[in-house]
N, C-alpha and C positions, 0 to 999 in steps of 0.2 A: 825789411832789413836791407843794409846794406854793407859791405864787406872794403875795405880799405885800407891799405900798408898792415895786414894780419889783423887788424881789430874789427869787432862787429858792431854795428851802430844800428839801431832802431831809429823809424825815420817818423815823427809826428810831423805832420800838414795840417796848416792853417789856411784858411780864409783869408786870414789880418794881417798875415806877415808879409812884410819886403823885402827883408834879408834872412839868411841860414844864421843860424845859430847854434851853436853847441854845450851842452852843460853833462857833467859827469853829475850822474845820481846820488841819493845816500848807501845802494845799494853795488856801488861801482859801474853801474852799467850806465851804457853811452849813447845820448839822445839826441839827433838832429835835426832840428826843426826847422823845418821848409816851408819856403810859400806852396800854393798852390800856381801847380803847371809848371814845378823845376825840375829840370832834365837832369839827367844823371851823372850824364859829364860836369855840370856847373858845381853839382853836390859834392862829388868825387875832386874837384880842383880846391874848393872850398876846404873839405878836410884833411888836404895833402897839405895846403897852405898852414892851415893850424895843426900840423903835427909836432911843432918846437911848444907850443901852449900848451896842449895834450898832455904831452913825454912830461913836461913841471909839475901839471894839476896831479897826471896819474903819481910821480915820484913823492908829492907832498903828503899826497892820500896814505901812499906807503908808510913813510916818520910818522906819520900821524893816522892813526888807522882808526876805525871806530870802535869804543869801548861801555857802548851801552849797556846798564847796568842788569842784572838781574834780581827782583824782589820776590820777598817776601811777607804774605799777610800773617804776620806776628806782632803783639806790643811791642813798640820801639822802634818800628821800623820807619824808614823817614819818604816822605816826599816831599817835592817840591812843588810851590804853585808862586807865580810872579817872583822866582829871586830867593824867595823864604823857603826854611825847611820847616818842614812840620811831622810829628812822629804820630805813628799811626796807634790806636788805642782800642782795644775791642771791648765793643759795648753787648747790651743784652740781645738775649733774643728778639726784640722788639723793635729794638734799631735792623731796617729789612736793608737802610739806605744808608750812603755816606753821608757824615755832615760833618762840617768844620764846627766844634766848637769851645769857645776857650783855648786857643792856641793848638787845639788838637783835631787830627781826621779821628772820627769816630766812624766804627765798623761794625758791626750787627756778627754775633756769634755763628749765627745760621750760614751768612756769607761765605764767613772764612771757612769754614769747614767743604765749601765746596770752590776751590779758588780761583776757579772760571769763572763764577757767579761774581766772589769777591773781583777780580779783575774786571770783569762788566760795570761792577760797577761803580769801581772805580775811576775806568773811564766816562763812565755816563757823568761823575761828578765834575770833572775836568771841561768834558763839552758843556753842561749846563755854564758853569761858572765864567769859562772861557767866550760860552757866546753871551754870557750878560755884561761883560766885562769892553769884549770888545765893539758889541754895539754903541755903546757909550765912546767910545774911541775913536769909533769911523767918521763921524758927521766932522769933527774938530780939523781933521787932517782933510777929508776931500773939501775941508774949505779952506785952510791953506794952500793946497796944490790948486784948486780952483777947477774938479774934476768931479764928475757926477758920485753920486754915495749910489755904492753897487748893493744889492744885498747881500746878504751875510751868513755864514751856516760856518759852523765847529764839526769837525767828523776827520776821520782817516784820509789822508787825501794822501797816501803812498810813499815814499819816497819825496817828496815837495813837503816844504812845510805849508805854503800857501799856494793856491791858485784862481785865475781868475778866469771867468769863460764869460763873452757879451750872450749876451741875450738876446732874441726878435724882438726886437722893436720895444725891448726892457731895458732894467738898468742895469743887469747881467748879474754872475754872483759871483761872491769870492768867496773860498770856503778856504778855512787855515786847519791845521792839525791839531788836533787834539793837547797831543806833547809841546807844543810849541808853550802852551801856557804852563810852565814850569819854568821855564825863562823869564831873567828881570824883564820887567815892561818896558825899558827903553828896547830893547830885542824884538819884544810884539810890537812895537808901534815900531820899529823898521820894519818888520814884516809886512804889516798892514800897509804903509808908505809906498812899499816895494810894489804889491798885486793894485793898490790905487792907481801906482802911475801906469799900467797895464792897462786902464781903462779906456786912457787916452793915445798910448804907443804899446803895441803888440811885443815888439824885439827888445832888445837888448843894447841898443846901440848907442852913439855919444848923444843923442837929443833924450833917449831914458835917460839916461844917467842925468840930462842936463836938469831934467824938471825933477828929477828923484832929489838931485841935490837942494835944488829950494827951498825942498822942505826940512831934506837934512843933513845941511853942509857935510856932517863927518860924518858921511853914508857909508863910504870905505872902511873904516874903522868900524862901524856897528856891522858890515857884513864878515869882516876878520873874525870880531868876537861871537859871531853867531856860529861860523864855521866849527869854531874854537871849543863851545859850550854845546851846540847842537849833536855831537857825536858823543854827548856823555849822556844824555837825558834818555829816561825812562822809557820806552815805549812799549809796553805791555809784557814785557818778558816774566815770566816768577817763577819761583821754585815750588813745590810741592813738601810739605811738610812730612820731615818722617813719624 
């Protein structure tokens, strides 16, 4: 951790990185990403410098706060998957598992009655779908960017919606969040676009941006509406039925 004009900053260190970076989490908290072997004064200048970004990102976060929803497993209730809503419908004892079908999530009685279980899995349904979905996805884009295809896993991944870690001498992995596939698919294939060009550049800086844009000119605008839509989605919250 590191402390700076009264704010606390957690400090992750890479390997990969050449420049500091900064990004405010979904949880408000503030991460500074370093290379390996940066001194404390470089870190400490670095975040004094971008205290006018900061004071914006923090004041915008404020107008605009996160208002993730809270569910519940009853008929009629909605989720979403790629854009669409779909309402949730309780099927028999027999149904143990989600399934989409005919327009509808179906839900196994036994579930809902215990809404941990039903939230498991629920989410288990979103990672299945979400990682069959986007593996079909990933080959098309690292071969437009012209960037090795990482492998791929769906799961919680915190606060990020995606992230990508190289691998020894692999082709490293990206794993996206779960939530994220409730978002239209032009949203997940910026996400995916986003940790692809990560394979090739570490940071943040105008050469990412340069080859992220290649693939998607109006990358600016899909990371606005991301911002926009990703502070309403789902992420495991429910209610308890009285």
């Amino acid at each position: 951790m590191i402390v700076v004009g009264g704010r606390e900053f957690r400090v992750a260190v890479s390997g990969r990185r050449r420049r500091l970076g900064l990004t405010v989490e979904r949880d408000g908290s503030l991460v500074l990403r370093a290379p390996q072997g940066c001194d404390a004064e470089r870190a400490e200048t670095f975040l004094r410098e971008g205290e006018t970004w900061l004071a914006d990102k923090l004041r915008r976060r404020e107008d605009h706060p996160p208002a993730h929803p809270v569910r519940e497993f009853r008929d009629g209730e909605t989720f979403a998957y790629l854009g669409r809503a779909y309402r949730l419908q309780i099927g028999g004892e027999e149904h143990t598992t989600v399934r989409l079908v005919a327009g509808r999530l179906v839900i196994g009685k036994g579930l809902v009655r215990d809404p941990a279980a039903a939230r498991r899995a629920l989410i288990g349904w979103y990672r299945g779908r979400g990682q069959r979905w986007a593996q079909g996805r990933l080959q098309p884009w690292a071969a437009r960017m012209e960037v090795r295809e990482p492998d791929i896993v769906v799961r919680d991944v915190g606060n990020r919606w995606g992230t990508y870690r190289p691998g020894d001498g692999a082709r490293g992995t990206m794993a996206l969040h779960w939530a994220l596939f409730q978002l239209p698919a032009h949203l997940v294939d910026y996400v995916i676009a986003h940790e692809l060009a990560h394979t090739r550049i570490s940071g943040h800086g105008a050469d990412y941006w340069s080859l992220l844009r290649q693939a998607i000119p109006e990358c600016e605008e899909r990371k606005t509406e991301l911002d926009d839509l990703g502070r309403r989605l789902w992420l495991g919250d429910f209610r308890e039925r009285a």
